[in-house]
N, C-alpha and C positions, 0 to 999 in steps of 0.2 A: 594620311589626311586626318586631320581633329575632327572633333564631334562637331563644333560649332561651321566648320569648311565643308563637310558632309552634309550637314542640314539647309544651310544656303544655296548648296547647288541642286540639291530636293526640294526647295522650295521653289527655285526656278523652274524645273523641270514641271512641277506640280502647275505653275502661272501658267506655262506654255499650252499644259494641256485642256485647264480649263478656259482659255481665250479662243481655244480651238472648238471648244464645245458649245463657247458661249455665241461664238458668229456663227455656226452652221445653225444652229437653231434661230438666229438669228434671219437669216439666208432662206430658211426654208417659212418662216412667219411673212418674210417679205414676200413671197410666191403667190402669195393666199391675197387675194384682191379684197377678200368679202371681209378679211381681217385687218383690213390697213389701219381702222382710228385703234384695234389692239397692239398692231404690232408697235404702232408708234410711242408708245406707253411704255411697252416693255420696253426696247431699244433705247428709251429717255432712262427708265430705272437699273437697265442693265449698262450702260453708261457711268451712273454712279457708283455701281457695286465694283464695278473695273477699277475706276478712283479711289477707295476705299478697302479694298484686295491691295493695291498697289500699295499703299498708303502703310496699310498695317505689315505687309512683307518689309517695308525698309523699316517699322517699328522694329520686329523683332529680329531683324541685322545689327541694328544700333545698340537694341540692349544686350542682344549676347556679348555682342563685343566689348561692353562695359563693362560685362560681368568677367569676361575673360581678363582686361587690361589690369588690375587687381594684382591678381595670382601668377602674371606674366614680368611685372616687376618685382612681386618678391622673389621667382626665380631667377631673375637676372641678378639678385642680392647675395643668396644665399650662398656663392660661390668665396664671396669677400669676409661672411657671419659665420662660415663653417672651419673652422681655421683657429689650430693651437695656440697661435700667436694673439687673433682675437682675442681668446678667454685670458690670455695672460694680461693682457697691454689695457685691454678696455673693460675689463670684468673683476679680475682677481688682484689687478696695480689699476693706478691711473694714471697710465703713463700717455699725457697731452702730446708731444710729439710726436707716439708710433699714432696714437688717433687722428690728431688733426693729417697726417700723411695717408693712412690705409685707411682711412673710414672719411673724414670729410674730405679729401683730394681726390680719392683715389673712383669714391663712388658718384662725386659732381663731373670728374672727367670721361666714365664709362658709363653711368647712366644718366647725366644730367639729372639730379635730383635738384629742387629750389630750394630745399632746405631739411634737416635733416639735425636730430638730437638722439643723443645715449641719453637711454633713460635706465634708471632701476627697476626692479619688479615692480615697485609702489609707485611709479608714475614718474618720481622724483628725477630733475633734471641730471645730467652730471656734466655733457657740453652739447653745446646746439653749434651746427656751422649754417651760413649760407651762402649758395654756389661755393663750395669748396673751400669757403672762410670762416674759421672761429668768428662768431660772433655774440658769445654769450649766449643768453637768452632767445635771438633769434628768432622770439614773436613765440616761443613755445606756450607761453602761458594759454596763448587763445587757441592752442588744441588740446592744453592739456587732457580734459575732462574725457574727450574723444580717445585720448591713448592708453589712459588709464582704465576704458570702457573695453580699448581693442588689447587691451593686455589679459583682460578676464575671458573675452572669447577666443582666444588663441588657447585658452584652457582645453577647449571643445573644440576646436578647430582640426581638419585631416593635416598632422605634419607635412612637410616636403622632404624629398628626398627617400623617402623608401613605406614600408609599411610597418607600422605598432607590432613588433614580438612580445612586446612586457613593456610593463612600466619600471624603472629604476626608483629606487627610495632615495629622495635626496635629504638634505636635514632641514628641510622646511614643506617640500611638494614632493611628489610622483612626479616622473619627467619619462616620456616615450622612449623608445628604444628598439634599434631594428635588429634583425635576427643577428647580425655581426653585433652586437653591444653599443654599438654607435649611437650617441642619443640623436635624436632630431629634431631639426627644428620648429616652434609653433610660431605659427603666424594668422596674421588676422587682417582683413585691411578694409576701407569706406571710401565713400566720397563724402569731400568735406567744403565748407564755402568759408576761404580763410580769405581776410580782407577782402572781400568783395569779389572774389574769383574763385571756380569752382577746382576742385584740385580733389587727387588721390590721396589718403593718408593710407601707410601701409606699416604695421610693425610687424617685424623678426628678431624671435632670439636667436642670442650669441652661442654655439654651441662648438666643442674642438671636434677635430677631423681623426686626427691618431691616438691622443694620449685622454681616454676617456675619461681616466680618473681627475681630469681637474673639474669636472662638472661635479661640485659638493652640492651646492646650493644653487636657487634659481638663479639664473643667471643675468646678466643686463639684455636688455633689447635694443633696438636701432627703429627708430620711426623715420619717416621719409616723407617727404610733401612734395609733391609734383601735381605742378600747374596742369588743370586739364582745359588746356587754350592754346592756341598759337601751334606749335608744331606738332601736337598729340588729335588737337582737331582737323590739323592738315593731314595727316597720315590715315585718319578715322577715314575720310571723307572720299582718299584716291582709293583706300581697301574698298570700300562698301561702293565706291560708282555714286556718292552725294555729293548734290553740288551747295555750296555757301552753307554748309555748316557752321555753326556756333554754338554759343551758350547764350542763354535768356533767362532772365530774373523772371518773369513771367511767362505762362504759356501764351502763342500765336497760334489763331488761328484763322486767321484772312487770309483769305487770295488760296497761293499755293502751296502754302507751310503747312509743314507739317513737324509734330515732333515726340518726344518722350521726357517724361518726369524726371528728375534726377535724383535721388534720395540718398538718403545717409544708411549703413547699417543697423541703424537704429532705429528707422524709418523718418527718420526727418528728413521733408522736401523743402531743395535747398533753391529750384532754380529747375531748367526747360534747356532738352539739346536741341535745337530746331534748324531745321534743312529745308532747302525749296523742293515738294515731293515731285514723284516723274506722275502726272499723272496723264494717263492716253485718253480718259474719258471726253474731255473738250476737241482734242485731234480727231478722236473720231466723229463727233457730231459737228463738227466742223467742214471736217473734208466729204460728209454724204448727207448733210442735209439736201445740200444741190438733187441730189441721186433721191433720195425720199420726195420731195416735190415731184421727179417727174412720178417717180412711180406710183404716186395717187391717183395720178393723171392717166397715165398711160401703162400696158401693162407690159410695153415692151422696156420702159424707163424701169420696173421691175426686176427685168433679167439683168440689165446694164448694171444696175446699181447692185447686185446678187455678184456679179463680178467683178465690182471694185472694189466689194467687201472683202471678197476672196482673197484679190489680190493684197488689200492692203492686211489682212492678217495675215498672209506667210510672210509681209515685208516685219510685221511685228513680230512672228514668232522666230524670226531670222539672227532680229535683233538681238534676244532674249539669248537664243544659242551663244551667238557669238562673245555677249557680256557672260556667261557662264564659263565658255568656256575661256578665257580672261580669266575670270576668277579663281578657276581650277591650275591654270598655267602658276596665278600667281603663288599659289597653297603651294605648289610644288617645285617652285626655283629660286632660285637665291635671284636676289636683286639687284645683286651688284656685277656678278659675272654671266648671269644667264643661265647658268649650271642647273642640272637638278639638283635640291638640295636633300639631307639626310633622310626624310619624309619618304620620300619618291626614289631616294638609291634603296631604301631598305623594301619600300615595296617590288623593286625591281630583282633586285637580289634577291627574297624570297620565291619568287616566280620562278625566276632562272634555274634556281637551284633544284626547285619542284619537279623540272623538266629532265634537269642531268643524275638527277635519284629516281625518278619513274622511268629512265633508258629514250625518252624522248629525245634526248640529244648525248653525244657522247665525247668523252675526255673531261676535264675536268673544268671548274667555272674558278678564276682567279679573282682576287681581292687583292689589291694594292693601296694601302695607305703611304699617303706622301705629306711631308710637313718640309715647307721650306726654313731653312737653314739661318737662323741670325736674324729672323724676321722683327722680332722686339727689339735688335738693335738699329735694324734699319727705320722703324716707326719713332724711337726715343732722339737720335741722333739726323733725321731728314724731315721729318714729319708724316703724318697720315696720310697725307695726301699720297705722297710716294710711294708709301707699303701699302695703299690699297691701289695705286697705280701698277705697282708689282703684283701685286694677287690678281689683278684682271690680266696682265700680258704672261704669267706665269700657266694661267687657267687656258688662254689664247694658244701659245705654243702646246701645248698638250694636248689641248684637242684638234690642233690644227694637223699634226706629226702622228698621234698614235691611228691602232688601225681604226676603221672608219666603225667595226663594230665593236669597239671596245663605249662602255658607258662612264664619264667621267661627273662626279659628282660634288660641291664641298660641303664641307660640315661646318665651314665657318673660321672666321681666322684666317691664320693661312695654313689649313688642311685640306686635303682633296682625297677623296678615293675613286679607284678607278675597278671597273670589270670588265674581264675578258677570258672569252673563251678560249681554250687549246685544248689539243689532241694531248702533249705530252703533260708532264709532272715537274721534275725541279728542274729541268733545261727548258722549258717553258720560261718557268718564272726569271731564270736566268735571262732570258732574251729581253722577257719583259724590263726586266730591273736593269741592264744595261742600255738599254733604250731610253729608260726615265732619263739615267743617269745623262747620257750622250745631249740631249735634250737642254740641259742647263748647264753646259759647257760654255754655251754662249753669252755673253754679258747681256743687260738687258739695258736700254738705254731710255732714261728717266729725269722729265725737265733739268737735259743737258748734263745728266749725272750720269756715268757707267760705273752698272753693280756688277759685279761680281758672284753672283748667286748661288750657290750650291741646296737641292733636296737631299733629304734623309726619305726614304721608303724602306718598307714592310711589307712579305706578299707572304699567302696562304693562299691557300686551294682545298676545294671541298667538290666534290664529295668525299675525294680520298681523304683529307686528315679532319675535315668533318661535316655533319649533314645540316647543322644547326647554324643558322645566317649569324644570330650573335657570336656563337662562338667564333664564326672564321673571320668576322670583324674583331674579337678581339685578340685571336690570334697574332693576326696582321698589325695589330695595334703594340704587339709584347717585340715580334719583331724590329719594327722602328723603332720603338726604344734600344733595342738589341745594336741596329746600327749607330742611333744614337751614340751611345755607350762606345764605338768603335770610333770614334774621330768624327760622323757625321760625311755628308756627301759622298753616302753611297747605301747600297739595297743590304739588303739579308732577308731569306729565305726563313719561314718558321721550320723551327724543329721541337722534338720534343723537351730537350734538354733546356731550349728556355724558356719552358713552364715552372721545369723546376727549379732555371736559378732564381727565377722571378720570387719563384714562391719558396727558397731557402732564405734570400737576403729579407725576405719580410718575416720571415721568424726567428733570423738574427736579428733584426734589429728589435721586434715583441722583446728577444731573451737579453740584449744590451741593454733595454729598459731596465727589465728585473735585475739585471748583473748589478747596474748601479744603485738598487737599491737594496741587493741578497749581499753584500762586500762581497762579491766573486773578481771584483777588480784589484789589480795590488801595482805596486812602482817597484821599479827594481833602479840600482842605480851604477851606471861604468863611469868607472874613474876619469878624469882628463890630470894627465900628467905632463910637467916639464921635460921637454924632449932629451936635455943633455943630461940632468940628474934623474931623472925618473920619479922627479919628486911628488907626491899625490898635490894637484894644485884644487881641484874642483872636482867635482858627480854631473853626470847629464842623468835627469831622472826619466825613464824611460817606463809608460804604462803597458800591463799587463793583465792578459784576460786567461783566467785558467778556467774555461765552461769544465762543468761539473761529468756533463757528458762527449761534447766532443772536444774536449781535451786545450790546451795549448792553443788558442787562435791568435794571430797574426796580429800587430796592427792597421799592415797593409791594407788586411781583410776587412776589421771591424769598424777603422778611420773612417773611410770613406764614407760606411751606411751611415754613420754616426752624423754626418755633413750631408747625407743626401735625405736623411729621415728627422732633422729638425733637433738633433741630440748634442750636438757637438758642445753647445752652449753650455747642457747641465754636465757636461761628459766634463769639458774641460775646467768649470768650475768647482766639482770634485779633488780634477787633477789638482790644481793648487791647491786647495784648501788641506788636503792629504801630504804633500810635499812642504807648505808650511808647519802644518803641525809637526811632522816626524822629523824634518830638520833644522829646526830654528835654535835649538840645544848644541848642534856638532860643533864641534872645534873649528878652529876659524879655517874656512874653505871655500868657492865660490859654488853653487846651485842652480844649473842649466836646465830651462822648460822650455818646450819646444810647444808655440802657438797657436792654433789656425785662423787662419784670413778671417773667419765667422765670429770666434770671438774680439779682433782685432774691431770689426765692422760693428759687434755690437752696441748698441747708444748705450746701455748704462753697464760697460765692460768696465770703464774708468771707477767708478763709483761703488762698483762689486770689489774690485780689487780693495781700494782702500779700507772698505769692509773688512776682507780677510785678513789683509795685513795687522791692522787693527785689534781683533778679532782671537790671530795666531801668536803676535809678538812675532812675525819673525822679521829681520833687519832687512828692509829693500835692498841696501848697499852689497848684499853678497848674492843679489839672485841677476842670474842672466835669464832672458828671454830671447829664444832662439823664434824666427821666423825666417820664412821660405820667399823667393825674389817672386811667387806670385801673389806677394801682400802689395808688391811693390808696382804689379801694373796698374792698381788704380790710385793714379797719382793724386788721389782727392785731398782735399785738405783736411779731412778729417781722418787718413790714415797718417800722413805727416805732422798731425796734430796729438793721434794718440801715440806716438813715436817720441815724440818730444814732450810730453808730459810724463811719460813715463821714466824716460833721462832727467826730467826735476824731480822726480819721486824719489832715484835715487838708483833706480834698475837699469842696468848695462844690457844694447839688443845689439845680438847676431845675427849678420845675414847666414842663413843655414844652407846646406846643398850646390857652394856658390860655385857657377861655370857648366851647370847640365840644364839649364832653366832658360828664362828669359837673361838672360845678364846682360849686362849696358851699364854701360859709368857712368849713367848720367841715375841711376839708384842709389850708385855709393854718393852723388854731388847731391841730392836729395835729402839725405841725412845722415850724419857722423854716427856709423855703428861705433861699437867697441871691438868686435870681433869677428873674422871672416870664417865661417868651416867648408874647409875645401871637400866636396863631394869624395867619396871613399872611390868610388870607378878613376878617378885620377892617380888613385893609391895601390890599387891593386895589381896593375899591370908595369909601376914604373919603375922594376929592375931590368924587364924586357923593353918596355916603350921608351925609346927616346924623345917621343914628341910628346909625349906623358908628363916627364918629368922633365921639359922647355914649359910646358904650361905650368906645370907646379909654382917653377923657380918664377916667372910671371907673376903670376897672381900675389907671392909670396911678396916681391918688389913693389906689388901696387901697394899692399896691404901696408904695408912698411913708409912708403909715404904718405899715405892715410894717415900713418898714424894708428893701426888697427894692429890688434894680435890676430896671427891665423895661426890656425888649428887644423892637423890634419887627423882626418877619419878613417878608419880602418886597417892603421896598420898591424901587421898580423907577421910580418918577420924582421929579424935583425939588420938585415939590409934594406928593406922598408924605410926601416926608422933612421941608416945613419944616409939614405937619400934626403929625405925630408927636412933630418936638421940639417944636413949640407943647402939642402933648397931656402933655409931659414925661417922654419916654423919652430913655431916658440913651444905650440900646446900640440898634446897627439894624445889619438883615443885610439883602443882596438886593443883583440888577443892579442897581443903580444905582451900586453900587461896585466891587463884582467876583461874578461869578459861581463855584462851588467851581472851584481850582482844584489841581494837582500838588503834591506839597512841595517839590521845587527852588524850581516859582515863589513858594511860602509863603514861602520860606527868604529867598530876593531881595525880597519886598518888607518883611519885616522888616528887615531890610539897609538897604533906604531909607530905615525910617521911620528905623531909628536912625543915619545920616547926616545926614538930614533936620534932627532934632531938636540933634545937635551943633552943627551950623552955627548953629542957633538960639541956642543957650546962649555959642556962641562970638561972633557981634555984640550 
């Protein structure tokens, strides 16, 4: 529970007892006959102070939470401002596209901001959007003065996201830094009265998440204007138990209003939140004045009236519980499922655990993290409404199904973790995890849609693999990734091994950074030759990584971190610009590069190329680019567009791997490759397989009324190769002619062929 949810139910607590203190004295004044023209005095002043107590308890609700709302937006920012791509696209380029998409679309649709401008460290505009629309200017000017105020105190401000190890020297300021090197963010934020309406202004800088070295200089920030009216005062208003909340230019104080100042962090007051207060002081000299009349009179109208007091204070201190504990329910469950949420499962989980490590309870306490499956696509492609209809009937069956003492909780999204105790260890978890699994076998059925749903879970247990609540939540967390990683829709058990592949693939991909920048990288190049003369026709330029210490690393290996750590981009723009330079000189040949879908997807792929091209001299017309049929499932128009721009540039694309992938001829009717390469596993077994080399000759026949060359991969013996041309491939790569080799030796046997071929033309 936060400080600010801690103190409000201490404050209640605190009302309760003083109401309790305040009638019995009250009660016992009215006994006293010879006291009646006192007591009625006090009873009239203690009336007020009740009104007044009440009054200032929902003060200091109102302002916490204004103090809170602030710092609760900028963390809801910081997620989209912490990010590589941020400092490249909106800081170190300006590239209007990736902004107007991941900063004004992306944060008007996730937080509803009303307006929102990149500004420079000097205040200076660079685009303003509103509701998720470029609009220039966008009324910046009338907060400029304000952002340039919140740009200075963000100087002095506690970052987000971790705590100050040092400061970093940049070439203009000192910039925070947490104990990993990561800078952090500063932020700063006010309330401001922009046209006439009272609104949050909040600024955050831009800072990267991985590659820390692009933070040279200060960086750009992100200001935000959110209306504080309408749905931020409706929310104020069901949290805190106020009724007809608003905003007012001026303060009220008639009748039963009550309110609070609103001011700027500057101290300028801008305008009044004002609410009808609860006040009890009128209810109760209402409901016993009748009871006070007799008891002047009479001293048995005394006793009577002594016990309506009674009664009507346990009916008020009743109240008081029950709105308390409302308020405590709400600190601690999510709103949309009913669930407890992260707050209250980790309080819980610390407890539990306390119990199964002091011998209070025995076997071990289990942690199951569960993420449903394709969730982003079912929200992108049905809408929200659906994916949060599926998160509530997803959260329903799982509590409805698992055992009755298991505690299921979400963190938000569509994650859930779950706790439960058992006697055993990994056949525990095993029951567990095929249970989750058995669970969402069933389709779920969604205004008139049936999903299809599949979980990915992760389970840990502690005490045995640890005693520490974060750690076995984040164990639990490495595992779903683990199955993740496995195809999805299904469990995995932690173990210790992936701690450490976790923590090998992030110090490959640390030493992939540095590779590309120490030359640790090199190309090697294997021939593609004419299947009947064996004549050297072209090179596939194939990358290589020779680490210094462990030796020889894979593609397989490196490819992948390189696409899942944000690399692939500079990886592969290396690639060319290395395979341009070193063979834009060879004798005439064609130059196979093999692409990935990331730079194929990226916006300014097109505009970098012609760069290099440019750049190297080398002739578009001899280079092929090989791509994979998974470029080809997203049939967007901007993959079919960079496909075909690159065909008027003047460069020939292969579909690469073709027959073990997605395949479907309605890829090759999409766009006119140049060339097909038949996956090498078709090649390897087809002097034994018969049905091997029926697909060969297949594919070969398509290729051929295409209108396309195929190429086949891998052959590695003599009978191989006179299948293959009998199947009618034109082009063949593989040992059996040369395996990749250096460019010198490219260079030399190009050199051959074309002495070779002289001597030929010369008898």
């Amino acid at each position: 529970m936060g400080l600010d949810q801690i103190d409000r139910v201490s404050s209640a607590r605190s009302s309760v007892r003083n109401l309790r203190t305040g009638w019995v004295a009250l009660a016992t004044f009215m006994a006293l006959l010879a006291l009646s023209a006192l007591l009625v005095a006090v009873f009239s002043r203690s009336t007020r102070i009740a009104d007044e107590l009440a009054r200032e308890d929902e003060r200091v609700l109102v302002t916490r939470y204004l103090d809170q709302l602030g710092s609760s937006i900028v963390a809801a920012q910081k997620v989209q401002l912490t990010w590589d791509d941020a400092m490249r696209n909106a800081v170190l380029s300006d590239n209007v596209t990736w902004a107007n998409h991941f900063l004004g679309d992306f944060v008007w649709n996730n937080l509803e901001t009303d307006a929102m401008f990149l500004v420079k460290p000097d205040g200076t505009l660079v685009h303003g959007w509103a509701q998720g629309r470029p609009t220039g200017d966008a009324g910046y000017q009338e907060v400029r003065w304000h952002v340039e105020d919140l740009i200075a105190r963000a100087k002095s401000n506690v970052p987000l996201g971790g705590r100050i190890a040092g400061m970093k020297k940049l070439a203009d300021v000192d910039w925070p830094v947490a104990a990993s090197g990561q800078p952090l963010n500063r932020w700063a934020a006010t309330a401001v009265l922009r046209r006439g309406r009272p609104a949050f202004l909040t600024v955050v800088a831009i800072v990267p998440d991985n590659d820390y070295g692009l933070l040279k200089r200060e960086p750009n920030y992100v200001a935000t204007v959110r209306y504080l009216d309408g749905s931020i005062l409706k929310k104020m208003g069901g949290d805190l138990v106020l009724r007809d909340i608003s905003f007012r230019p001026d303060e009220v104080t008639v009748g039963s209003a009550n309110s609070v100042p609103l001011t700027t962090a500057f101290g300028d007051h801008i305008g009044w939140i004002a609410w009808t207060a609860k006040e009890p002081g009128p209810k109760i000299v209402q409901r016993t004045t009748p009871v006070l009349a007799t008891f002047i009179l009479f001293f048995l109208g005394v006793v009577a009236g002594g016990a309506v007091i009674v009664r009507r204070m346990r009916m008020t201190a009743n109240e008081l519980k029950a709105s308390e504990a409302q308020a405590q329910h709400n600190a601690l469950h999510d709103a949309m499922t009913g669930l407890p949420n992260r707050v209250y499962y980790m309080q819980r989980l610390r407890t539990l655990l306390t119990e199964f490590i002091e011998g209070e309870a025995e076997g071990n306490l289990f942690v199951a993290y569960i993420d449903i499956d394709g969730f982003k696509l079912v929200n992108d492609t049905m809408g929200h409404h659906v994916g949060d209809e599926l998160v509530r009937q997803v959260a329903h069956r799982l509590r409805e199904a698992l055992p009755r003492d298991a505690f299921l909780a979400r963190f938000g999204g569509d994650e859930f973790v779950l706790l439960h105790a058992s006697s055993d260890g990994a056949r525990a978890a095993d029951r567990l995890g095929s249970k989750i699994m058995q669970l969402m076998r069933r389709p779920f059925i969604i205004s008139g849609n049936t999903l299809e749903v599949s979980v990915s879970c992760g389970i840990s247990w502690g005490p045995e693999q640890s005693e520490d609540p974060g750690e076995l939540l984040r164990r639990a967390d490495i595992a779903l990734y683990r199955a993740k990683q496995r195809g999805r829709g299904r469990y995995r058990r932690f173990t210790p091994d992936m701690d450490a592949s976790v923590k090998l693939r992030r110090e490959m991909e640390m030493e992939l950074r540095l590779a590309i920048t120490r030359g640790e990288l090199s190309v090697a190049y294997q021939p593609v030759v004419e299947t009947g003369s064996g004549a050297v026709q072209g090179f596939e330029a194939l990358l290589r990584w020779n680490h210094p210490e462990r030796g020889e690393i894979r593609p397989d290996l490196f490819v992948p971190i390189a696409e899942q750590g944000g690399l692939m981009i500079a990886l592969g723009t290396w690639v060319l610009r290395h395979v341009f330079t070193e063979c834009r000189a060879w004798p005439n040949c064609d130059i196979s590069v093999n692409l990935s879908p990331l730079q194929i997807m990226a916006g300014d792929f097109l505009p970098m190329l012609a760069g290099l091209l440019e750049e190297t001299g080398m002739d578009p017309q001899r280079l092929v680019f090989e791509v994979t049929e998974g470029v080809m499932l997203d049939r967007s128009a901007h993959v079919i567009g960079v496909l075909r721009e690159l065909n008027r540039m003047g460069i020939r694309v292969a579909l690469d791997d073709f027959g073990i992938g997605y395949s479907s001829l309605s890829y090759l009717r999409s766009f006119q490759f140049d060339r097909i390469k038949i996956d090498r596993s078709f090649v390897s077994n087809i002097e034994r397989d018969r049905d091997a080399h029926s697909i060969l000759c297949a594919i070969t026949a398509l290729g051929k009324t295409l209108r396309m060359k195929v190429v086949a991969e891998g052959v590695e013996t003599e009978v191989q190769r006179l299948l293959v041309q009998a199947a009618g491939c034109e082009l063949v790569q593989g040992y059996l002619f040369w395996a990749a080799m250096p460019a010198e030796q490219a260079r030399a046997l190009l050199a051959e062929r074309d002495t070779a071929a002289g001597m030929r033309r010369a008898s």
